[in-house]
BALOBA-1460 file (C-alpha; in Angstrom, 3 decimals):
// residues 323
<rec num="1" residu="x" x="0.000" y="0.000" z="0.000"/>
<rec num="2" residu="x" x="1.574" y="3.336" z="-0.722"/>
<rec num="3" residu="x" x="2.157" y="5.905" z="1.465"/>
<rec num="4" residu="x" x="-0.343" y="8.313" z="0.493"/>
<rec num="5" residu="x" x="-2.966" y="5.908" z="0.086"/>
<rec num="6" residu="x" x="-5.785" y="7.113" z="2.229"/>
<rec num="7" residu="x" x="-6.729" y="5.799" z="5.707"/>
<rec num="8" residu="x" x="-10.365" y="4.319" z="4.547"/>
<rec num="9" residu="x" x="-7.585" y="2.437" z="1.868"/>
<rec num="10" residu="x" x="-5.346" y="0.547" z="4.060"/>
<rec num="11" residu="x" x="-8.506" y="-0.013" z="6.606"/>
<rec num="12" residu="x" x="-10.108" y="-2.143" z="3.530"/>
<rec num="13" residu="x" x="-7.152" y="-4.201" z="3.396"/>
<rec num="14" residu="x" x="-7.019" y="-5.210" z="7.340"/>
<rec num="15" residu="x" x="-10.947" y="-5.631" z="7.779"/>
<rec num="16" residu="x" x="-14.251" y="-5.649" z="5.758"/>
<rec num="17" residu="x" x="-15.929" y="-2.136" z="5.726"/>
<rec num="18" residu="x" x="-18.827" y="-1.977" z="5.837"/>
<rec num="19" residu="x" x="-21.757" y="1.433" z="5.516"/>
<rec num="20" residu="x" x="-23.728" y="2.281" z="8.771"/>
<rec num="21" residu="x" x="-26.446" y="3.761" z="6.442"/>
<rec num="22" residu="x" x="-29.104" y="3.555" z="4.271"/>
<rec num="23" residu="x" x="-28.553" y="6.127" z="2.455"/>
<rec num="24" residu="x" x="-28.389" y="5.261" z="-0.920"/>
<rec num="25" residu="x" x="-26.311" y="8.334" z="-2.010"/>
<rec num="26" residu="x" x="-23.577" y="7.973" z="0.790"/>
<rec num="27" residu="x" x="-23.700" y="3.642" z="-0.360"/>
<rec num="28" residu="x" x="-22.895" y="4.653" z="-4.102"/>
<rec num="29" residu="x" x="-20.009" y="7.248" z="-3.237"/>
<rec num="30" residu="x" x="-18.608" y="5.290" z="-0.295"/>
<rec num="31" residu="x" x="-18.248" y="1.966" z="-1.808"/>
<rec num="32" residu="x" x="-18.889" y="-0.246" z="1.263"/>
<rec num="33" residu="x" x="-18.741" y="-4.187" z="0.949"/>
<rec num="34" residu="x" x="-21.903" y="-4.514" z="3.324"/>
<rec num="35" residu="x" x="-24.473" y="-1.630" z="4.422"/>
<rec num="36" residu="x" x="-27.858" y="-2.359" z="6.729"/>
<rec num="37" residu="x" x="-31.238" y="-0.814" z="7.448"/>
<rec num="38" residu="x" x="-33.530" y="-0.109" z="9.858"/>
<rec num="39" residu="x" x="-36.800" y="1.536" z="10.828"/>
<rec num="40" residu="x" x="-34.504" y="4.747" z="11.325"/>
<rec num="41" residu="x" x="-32.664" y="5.015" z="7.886"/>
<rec num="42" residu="x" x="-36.495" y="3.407" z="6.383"/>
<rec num="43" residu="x" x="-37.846" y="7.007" z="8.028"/>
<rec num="44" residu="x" x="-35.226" y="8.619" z="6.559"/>
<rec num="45" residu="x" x="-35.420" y="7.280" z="2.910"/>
<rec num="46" residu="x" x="-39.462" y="8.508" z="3.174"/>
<rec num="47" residu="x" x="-37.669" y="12.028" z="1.988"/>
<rec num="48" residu="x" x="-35.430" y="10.493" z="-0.389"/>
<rec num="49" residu="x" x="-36.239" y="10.863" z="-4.327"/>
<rec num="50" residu="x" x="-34.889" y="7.714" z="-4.973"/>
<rec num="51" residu="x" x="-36.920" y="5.661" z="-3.020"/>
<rec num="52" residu="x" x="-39.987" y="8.162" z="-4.088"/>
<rec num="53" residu="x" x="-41.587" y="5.569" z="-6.516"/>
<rec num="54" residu="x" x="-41.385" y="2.740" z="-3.977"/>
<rec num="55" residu="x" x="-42.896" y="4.500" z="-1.507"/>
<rec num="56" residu="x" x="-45.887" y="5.657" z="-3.490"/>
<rec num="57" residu="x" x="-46.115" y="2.262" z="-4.530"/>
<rec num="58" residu="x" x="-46.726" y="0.985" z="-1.102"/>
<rec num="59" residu="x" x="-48.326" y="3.741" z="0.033"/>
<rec num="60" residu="x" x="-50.932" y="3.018" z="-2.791"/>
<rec num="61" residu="x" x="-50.969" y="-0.631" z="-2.101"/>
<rec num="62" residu="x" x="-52.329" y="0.235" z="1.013"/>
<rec num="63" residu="x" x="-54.545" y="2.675" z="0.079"/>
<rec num="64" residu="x" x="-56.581" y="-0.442" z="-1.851"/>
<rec num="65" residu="x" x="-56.490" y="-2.641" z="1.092"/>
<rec num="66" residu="x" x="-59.491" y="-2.855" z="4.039"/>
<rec num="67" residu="x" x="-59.309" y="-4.135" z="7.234"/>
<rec num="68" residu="x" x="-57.273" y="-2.894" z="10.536"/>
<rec num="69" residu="x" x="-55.326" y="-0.077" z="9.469"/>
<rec num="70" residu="x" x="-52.520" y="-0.539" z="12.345"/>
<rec num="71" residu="x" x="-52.054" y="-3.855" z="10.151"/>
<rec num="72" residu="x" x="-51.907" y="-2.480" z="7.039"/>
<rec num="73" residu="x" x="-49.031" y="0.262" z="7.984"/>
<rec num="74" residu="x" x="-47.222" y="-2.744" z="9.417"/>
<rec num="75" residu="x" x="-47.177" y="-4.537" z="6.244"/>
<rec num="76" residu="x" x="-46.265" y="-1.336" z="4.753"/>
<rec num="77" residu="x" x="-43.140" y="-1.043" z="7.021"/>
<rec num="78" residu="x" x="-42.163" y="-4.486" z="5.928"/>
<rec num="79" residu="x" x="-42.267" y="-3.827" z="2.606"/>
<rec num="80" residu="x" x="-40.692" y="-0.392" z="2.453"/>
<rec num="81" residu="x" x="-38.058" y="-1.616" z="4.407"/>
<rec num="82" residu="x" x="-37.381" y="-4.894" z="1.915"/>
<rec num="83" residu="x" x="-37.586" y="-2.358" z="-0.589"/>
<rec num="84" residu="x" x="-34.823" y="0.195" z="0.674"/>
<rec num="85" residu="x" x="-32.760" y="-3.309" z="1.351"/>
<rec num="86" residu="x" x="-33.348" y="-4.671" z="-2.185"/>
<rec num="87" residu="x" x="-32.178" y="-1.225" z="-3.651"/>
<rec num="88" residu="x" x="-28.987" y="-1.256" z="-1.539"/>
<rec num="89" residu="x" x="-28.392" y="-4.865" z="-2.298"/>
<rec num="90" residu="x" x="-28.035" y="-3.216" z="-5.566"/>
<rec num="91" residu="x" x="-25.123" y="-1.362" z="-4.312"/>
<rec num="92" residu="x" x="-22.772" y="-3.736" z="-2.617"/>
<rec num="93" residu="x" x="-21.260" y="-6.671" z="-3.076"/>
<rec num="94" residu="x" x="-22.104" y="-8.140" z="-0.029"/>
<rec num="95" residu="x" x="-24.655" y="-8.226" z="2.527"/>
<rec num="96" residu="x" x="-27.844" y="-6.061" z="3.914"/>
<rec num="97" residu="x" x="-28.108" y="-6.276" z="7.649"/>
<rec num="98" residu="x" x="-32.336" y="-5.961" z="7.805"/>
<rec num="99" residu="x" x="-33.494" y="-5.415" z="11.444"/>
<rec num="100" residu="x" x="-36.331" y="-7.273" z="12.903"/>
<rec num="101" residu="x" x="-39.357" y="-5.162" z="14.917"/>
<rec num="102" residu="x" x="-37.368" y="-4.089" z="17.921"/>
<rec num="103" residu="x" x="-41.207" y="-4.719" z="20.043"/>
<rec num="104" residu="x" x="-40.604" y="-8.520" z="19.293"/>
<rec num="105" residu="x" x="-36.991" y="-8.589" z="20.905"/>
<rec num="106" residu="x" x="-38.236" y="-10.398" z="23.771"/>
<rec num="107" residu="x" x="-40.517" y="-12.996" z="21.464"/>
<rec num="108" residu="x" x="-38.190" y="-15.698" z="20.232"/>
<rec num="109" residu="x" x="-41.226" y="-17.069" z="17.811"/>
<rec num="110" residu="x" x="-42.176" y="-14.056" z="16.256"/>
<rec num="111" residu="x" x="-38.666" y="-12.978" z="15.886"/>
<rec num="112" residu="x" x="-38.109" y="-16.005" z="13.776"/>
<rec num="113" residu="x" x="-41.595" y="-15.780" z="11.861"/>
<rec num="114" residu="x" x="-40.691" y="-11.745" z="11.196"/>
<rec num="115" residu="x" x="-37.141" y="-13.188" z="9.936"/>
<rec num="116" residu="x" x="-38.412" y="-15.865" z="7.572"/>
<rec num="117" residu="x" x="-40.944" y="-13.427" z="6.242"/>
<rec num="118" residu="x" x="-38.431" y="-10.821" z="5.523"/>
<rec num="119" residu="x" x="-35.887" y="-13.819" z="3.647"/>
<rec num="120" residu="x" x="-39.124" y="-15.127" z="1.574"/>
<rec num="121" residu="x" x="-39.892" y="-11.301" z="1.100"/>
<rec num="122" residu="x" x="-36.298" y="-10.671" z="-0.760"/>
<rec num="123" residu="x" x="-36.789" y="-14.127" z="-2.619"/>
<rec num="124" residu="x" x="-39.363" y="-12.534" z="-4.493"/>
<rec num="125" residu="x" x="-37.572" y="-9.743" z="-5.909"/>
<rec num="126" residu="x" x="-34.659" y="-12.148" z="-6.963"/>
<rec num="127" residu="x" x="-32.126" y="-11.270" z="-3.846"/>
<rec num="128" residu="x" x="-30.905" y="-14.496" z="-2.345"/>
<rec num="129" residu="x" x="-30.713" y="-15.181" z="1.699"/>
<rec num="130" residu="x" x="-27.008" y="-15.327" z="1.053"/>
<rec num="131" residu="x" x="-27.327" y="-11.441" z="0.463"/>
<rec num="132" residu="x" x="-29.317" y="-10.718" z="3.954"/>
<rec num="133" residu="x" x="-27.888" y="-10.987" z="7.472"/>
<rec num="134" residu="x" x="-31.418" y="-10.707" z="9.786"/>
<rec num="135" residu="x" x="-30.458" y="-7.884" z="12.470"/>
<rec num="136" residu="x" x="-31.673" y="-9.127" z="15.890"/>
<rec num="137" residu="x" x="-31.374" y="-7.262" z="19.680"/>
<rec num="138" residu="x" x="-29.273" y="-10.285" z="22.253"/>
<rec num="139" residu="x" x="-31.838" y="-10.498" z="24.005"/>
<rec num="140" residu="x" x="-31.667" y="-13.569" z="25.396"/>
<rec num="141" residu="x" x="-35.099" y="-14.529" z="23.253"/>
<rec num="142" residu="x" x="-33.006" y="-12.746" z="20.162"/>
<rec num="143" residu="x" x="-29.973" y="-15.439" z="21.272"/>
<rec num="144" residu="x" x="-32.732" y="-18.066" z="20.847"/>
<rec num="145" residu="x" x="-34.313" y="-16.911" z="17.907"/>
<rec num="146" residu="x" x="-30.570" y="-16.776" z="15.945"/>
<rec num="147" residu="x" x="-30.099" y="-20.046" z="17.030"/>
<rec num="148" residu="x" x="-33.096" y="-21.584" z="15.392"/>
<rec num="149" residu="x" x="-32.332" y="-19.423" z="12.412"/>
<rec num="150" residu="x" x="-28.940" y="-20.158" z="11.377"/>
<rec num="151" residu="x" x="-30.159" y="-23.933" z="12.023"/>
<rec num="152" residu="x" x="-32.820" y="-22.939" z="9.046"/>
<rec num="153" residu="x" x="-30.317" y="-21.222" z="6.825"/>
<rec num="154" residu="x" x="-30.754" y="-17.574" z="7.644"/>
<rec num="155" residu="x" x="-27.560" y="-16.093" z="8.627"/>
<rec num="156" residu="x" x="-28.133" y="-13.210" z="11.591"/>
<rec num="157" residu="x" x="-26.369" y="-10.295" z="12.812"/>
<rec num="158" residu="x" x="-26.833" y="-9.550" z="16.375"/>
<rec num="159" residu="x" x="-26.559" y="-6.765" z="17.586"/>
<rec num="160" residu="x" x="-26.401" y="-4.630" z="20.945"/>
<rec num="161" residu="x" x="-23.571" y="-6.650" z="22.039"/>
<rec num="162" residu="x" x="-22.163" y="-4.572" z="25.770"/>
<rec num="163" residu="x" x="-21.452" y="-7.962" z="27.620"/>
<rec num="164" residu="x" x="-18.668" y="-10.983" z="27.178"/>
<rec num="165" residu="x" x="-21.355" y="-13.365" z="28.151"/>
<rec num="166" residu="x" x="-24.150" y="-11.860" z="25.409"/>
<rec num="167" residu="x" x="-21.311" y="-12.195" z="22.971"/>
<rec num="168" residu="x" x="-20.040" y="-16.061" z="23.603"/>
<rec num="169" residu="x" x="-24.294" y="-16.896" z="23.846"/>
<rec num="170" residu="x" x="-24.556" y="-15.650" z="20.182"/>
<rec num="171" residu="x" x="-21.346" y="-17.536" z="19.167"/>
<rec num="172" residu="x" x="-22.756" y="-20.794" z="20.625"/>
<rec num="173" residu="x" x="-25.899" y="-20.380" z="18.903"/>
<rec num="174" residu="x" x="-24.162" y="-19.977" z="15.803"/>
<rec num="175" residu="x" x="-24.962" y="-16.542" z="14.772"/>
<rec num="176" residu="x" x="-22.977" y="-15.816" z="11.572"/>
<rec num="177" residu="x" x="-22.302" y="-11.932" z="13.098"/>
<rec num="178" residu="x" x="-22.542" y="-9.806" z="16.581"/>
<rec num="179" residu="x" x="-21.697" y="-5.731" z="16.517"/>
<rec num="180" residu="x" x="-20.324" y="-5.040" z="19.743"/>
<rec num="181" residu="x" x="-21.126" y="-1.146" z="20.469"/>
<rec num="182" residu="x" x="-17.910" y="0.702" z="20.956"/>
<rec num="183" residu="x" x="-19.409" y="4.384" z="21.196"/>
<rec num="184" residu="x" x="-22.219" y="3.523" z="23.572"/>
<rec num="185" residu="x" x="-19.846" y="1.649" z="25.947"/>
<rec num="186" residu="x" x="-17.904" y="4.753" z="26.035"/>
<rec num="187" residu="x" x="-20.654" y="6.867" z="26.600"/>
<rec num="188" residu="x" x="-22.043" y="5.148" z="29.784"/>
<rec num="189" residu="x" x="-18.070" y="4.589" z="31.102"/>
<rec num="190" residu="x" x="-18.282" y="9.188" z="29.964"/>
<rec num="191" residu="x" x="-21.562" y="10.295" z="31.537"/>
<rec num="192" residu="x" x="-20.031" y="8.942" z="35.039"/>
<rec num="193" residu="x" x="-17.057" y="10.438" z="34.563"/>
<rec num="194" residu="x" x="-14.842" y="7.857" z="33.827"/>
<rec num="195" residu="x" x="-12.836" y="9.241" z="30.660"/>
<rec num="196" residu="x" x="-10.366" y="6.998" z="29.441"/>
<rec num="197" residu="x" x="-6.467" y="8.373" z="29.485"/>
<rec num="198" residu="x" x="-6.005" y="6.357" z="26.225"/>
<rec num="199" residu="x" x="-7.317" y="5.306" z="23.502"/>
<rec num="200" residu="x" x="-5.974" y="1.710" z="24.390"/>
<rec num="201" residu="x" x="-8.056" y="2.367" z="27.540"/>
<rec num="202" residu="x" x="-10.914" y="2.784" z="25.913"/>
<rec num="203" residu="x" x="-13.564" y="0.716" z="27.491"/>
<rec num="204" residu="x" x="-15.408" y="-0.262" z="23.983"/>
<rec num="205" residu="x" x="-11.731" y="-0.708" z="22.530"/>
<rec num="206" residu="x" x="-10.862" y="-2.544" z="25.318"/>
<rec num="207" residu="x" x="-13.994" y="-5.166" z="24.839"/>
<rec num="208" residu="x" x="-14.189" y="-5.947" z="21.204"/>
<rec num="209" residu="x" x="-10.823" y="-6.552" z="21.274"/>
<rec num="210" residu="x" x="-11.207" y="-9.326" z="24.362"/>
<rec num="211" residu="x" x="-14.227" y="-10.702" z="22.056"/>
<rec num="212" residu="x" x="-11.863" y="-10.880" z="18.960"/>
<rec num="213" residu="x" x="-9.401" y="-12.637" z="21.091"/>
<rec num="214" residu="x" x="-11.597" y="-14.924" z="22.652"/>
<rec num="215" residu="x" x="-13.403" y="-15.432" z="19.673"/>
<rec num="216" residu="x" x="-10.309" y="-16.949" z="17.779"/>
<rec num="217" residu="x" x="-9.037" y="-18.558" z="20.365"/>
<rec num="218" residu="x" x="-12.182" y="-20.588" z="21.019"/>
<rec num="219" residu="x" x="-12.051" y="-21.519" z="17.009"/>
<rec num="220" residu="x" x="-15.366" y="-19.644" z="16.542"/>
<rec num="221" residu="x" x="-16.802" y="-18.456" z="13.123"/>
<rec num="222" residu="x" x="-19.176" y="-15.860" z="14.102"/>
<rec num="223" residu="x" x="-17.885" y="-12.993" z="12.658"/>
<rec num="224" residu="x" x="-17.121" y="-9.832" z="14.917"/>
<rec num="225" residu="x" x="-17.918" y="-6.497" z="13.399"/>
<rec num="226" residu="x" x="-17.103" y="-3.216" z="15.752"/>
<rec num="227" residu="x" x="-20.126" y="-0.892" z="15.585"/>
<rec num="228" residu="x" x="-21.521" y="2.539" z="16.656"/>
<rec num="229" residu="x" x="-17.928" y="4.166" z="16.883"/>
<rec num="230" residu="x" x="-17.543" y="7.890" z="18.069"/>
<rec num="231" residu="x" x="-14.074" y="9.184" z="16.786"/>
<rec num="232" residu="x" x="-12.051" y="7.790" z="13.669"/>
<rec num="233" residu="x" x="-9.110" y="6.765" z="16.713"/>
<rec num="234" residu="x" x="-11.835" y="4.125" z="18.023"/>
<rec num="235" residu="x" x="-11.773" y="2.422" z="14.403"/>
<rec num="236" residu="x" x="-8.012" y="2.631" z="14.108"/>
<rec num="237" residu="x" x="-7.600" y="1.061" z="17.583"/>
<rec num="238" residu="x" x="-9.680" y="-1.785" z="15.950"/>
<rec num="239" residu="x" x="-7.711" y="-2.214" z="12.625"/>
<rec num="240" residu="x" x="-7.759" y="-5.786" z="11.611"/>
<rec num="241" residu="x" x="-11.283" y="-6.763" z="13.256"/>
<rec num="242" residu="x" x="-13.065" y="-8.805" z="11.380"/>
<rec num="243" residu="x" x="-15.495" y="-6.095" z="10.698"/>
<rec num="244" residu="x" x="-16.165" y="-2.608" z="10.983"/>
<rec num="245" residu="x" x="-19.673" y="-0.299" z="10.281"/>
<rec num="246" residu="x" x="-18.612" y="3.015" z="9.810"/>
<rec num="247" residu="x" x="-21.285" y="6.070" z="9.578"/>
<rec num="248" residu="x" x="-20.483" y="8.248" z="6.381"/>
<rec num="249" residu="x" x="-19.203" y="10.709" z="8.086"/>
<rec num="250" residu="x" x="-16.189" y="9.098" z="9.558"/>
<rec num="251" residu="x" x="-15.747" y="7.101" z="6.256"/>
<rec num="252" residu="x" x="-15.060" y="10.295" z="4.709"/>
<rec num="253" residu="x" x="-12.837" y="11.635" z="6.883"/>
<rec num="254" residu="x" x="-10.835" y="8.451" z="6.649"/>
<rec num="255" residu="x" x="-10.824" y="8.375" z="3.627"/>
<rec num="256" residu="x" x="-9.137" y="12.339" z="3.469"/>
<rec num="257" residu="x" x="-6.520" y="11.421" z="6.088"/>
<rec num="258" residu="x" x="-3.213" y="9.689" z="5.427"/>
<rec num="259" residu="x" x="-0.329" y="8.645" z="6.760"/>
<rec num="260" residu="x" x="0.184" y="4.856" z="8.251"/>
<rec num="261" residu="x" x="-2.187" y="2.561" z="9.753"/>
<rec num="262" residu="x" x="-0.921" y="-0.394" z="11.514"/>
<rec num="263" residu="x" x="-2.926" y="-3.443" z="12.428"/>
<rec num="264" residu="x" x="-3.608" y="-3.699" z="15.981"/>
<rec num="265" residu="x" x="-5.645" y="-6.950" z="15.722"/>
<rec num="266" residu="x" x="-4.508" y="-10.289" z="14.514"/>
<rec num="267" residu="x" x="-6.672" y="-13.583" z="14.819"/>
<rec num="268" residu="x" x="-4.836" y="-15.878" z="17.535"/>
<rec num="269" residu="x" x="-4.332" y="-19.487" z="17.236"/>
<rec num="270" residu="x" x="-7.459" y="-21.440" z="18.414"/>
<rec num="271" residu="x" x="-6.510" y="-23.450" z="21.751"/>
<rec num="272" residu="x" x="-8.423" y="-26.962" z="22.185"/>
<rec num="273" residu="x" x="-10.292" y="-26.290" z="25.603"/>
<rec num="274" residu="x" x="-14.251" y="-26.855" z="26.564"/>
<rec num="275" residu="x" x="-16.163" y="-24.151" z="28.079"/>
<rec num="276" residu="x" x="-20.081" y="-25.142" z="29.720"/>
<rec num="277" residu="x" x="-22.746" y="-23.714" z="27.505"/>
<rec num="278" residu="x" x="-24.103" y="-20.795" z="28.243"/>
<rec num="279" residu="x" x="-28.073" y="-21.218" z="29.421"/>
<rec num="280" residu="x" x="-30.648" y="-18.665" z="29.913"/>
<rec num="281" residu="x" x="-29.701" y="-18.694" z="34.126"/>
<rec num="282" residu="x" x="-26.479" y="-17.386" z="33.094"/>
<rec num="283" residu="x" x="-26.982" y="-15.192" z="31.033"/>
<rec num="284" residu="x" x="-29.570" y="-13.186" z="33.090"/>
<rec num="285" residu="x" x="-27.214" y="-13.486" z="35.978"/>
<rec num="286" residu="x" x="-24.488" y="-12.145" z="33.850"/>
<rec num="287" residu="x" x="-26.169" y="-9.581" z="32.078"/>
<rec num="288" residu="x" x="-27.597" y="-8.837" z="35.841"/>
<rec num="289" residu="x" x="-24.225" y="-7.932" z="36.904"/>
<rec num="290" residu="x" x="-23.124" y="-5.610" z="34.622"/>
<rec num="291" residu="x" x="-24.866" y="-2.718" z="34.741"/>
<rec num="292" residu="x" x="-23.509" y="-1.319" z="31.530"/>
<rec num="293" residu="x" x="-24.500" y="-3.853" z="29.541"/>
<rec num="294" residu="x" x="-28.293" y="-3.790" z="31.428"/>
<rec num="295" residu="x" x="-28.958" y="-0.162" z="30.568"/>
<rec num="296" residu="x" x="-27.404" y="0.216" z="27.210"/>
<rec num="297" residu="x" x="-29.125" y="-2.867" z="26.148"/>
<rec num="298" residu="x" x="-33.020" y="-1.617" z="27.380"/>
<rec num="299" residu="x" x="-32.060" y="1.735" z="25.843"/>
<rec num="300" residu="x" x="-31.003" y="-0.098" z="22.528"/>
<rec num="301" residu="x" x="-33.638" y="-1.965" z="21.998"/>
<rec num="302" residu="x" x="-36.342" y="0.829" z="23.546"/>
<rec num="303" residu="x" x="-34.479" y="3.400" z="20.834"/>
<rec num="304" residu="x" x="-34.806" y="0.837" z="18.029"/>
<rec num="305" residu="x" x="-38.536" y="0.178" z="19.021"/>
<rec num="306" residu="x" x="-39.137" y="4.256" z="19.346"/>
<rec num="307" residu="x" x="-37.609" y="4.429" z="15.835"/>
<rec num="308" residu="x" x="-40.324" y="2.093" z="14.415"/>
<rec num="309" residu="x" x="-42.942" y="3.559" z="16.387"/>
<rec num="310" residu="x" x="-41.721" y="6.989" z="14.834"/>
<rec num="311" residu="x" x="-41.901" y="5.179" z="11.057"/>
<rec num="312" residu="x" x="-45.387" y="3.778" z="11.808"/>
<rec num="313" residu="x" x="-47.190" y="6.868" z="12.889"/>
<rec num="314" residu="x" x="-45.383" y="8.907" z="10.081"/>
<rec num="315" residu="x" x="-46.973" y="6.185" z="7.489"/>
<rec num="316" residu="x" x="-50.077" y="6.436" z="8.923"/>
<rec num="317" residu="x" x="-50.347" y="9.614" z="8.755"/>
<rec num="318" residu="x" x="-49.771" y="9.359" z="5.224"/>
<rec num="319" residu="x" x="-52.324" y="7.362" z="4.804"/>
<rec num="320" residu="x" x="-55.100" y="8.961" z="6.710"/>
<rec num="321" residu="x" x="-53.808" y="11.921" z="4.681"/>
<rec num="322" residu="x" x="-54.723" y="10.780" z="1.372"/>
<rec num="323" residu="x" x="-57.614" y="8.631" z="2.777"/>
C-alpha cells in the first residue's frame, strides 16, 4: 500500500468495511462491501427521491387494502423496508443487515416468523438469503431466535452486544455476526465520569478486542464487526477486526486522512479447551451484573422500538392523509 494511500484504503485491506447507512447516495459514493437498514434510515429514505416511486407504490398498495389499518401500515413497514434493502443490495457486493421489529426482541417465535418473512420477502424480488444478514437485539429470546435461524439457513447479525457473556451466547448459537457497540460503551463509562487516558483504555476498545481474542481462540466463526464508533481513533484502535460499520461521516474523513495505519488486531491461534454452555440462568445473571451492559441494552432496543414507532405513525399519517 503506498504511502499516500488514504486511511479508509489501508482499513479495507485489514478488515471488511462496511456502511452504517441507508442512504443510498452515501452507499454509491462510499463503496462499502456490506451496508444495513432499519426503521430509522427506512424514516429517513421517506424524503429520499430515490426511493420516491417505492414508496408511493406501497403507500398506494395500502390505500386499496381494508381491514385494521394498524395492520396495514405494518405490512407497509415491511415492505418499504425490503424495498430500501433490495435497492442497496443493488449497491454492494455483499450483505444487507435488515433489522427485525425491535417490540418482538423479547418474542423468540415471532422474531423467527418476522425473519423468515423478511428472507421469503427478498426471494421474491430475486435477492438471495445469502445477500441478507437478519439484524436481531441479544436479548436472550433474540440469542434463541438466531439459534433456530442459522439452524434454518438464515444467517443473523446480532446486535447490541455490551457484555462478554451476550457475545459467547450468540457464538454458541451460531450466529454468523454480533456488533459489539464501541461508542455507547464509552458513553455510559463518559456520563459517570470515567474518561479513558487512552485510547488503548478505551472501554469499547478494550472489549471488542477481548471478544476478537476470545473469539479466535475458542475456534469460533461468528464474525465480529465493531459498531456505533464515536471518533475515527476508536476504528483505528480496531484495525484488523473482522469487521467494521462506519457512519459516512467518519468514512469520509478516513478516507481524506493519510499517513500509516498499523494493524492492531490479529486472529490468535485457536486453543483446544471446553467451556459449559451458556443457558438462559447465566446469562440473566451475567447480564444482571453488569450494569452497563443492562442499561445500554433496554435503551437499545427501547431506541430501536421508538424508531419504528416513529416510522409507523409517520406512514399512517400518510395514509389517513390521502384517505
Amino acid at each position: 500500500m503506498p504511502a499516500s494511500a488514504s486511511r479508509l484504503q489501508q482499513l479495507r485491506d485489514m478488515s471488511v468495511v462496511v456502511a452504517d447507512t441507508g442512504d443510498f447516495d452515501a452507499v454509491k459514493r462510499l463503496r462499502p462491501v456490506d451496508c444495513t437498514t432499519n426503521p430509522t434510515l427506512v424514516r429517513k429514505a421517506l424524503d429520499l427521491p430515490v426511493y420516491a416511486e417505492a414508496i408511493e407504490r406501497e403507500l398506494a398498495w395500502a390505500r386499496s387494502q381494508a381491514g385494521d389499518p394498524a395492520a396495514r401500515v405494518e405490512e407497509v413497514v415491511d415492505r418499504l423496508t425490503i424495498a430500501v434493502g433490495a435497492a442497496l443490495a443493488g449497491l454492494v457486493p455483499g450483505r444487507v443487515s435488515t433489522e427485525v421489529d425491535a417490540d418482538l426482541a423479547f418474542d423468540t417465535a415471532a422474531t423467527v416468523r418476522k425473519a423468515h418473512k423478511f428472507i421469503d420477502m427478498y426471494a421474491a424480488l430475486g435477492i438471495g438469503r445469502e445477500r441478507v444478514l437478519i439484524k436481531i437485539a441479544s436479548t436472550w429470546e433474540g440469542v434463541e431466535a438466531a439459534r433456530q435461524l442459522q439452524r434454518d439457513g438464515i444467517d443473523c447479525n446480532l446486535t447490541l452486544i455490551f457484555n462478554r457473556t451476550q457475545a459467547l451466547a450468540c457464538s454458541e448459537a451460531g450466529a454468523f455476526l454480533i456488533s459489539p457497540f464501541v461508542g455507547r460503551i464509552l458513553d455510559w463509562h463518559v456520563a459517570r465520569g470515567e474518561v479513558p487516558s487512552s485510547i488503548d483504555a478505551d472501554p469499547g476498545v478494550v472489549f471488542v478486542r477481548g471478544v476478537y481474542e476470545e473469539f479466535k481462540r475458542r475456534g469460533s466463526s461468528t464474525v465480529v464487526m465493531g459498531a456505533s464508533f464515536r471518533s475515527t481513533a476508536q476504528i483505528e484502535a480496531l484495525a484488523g477486526c473482522d469487521r467494521l460499520t462506519i457512519s459516512p461521516d467518519l468514512l469520509e474523513k478516513l478516507e481524506s486522512e493519510t499517513g500509516e495505519l498499523p494493524r492492531r488486531l490479529f486472529p490468535v491461534s485457536a486453543e483446544a479447551a471446553t467451556h459449559a454452555p451458556i443457558d438462559a440462568p447465566r446469562f440473566a445473571r451475567d447480564m444482571a451484573a453488569d450494569a452497563m451492559a443492562t442499561d445500554k441494552l433496554r435503551e437499545g432496543v427501547d431506541a430501536f422500538a421508538g424508531d419504528l414507532a416513529a416510522l409507523r405513525q409517520t406512514l399512517a399519517g400518510r395514509l389517513s392523509a390521502a384517505a
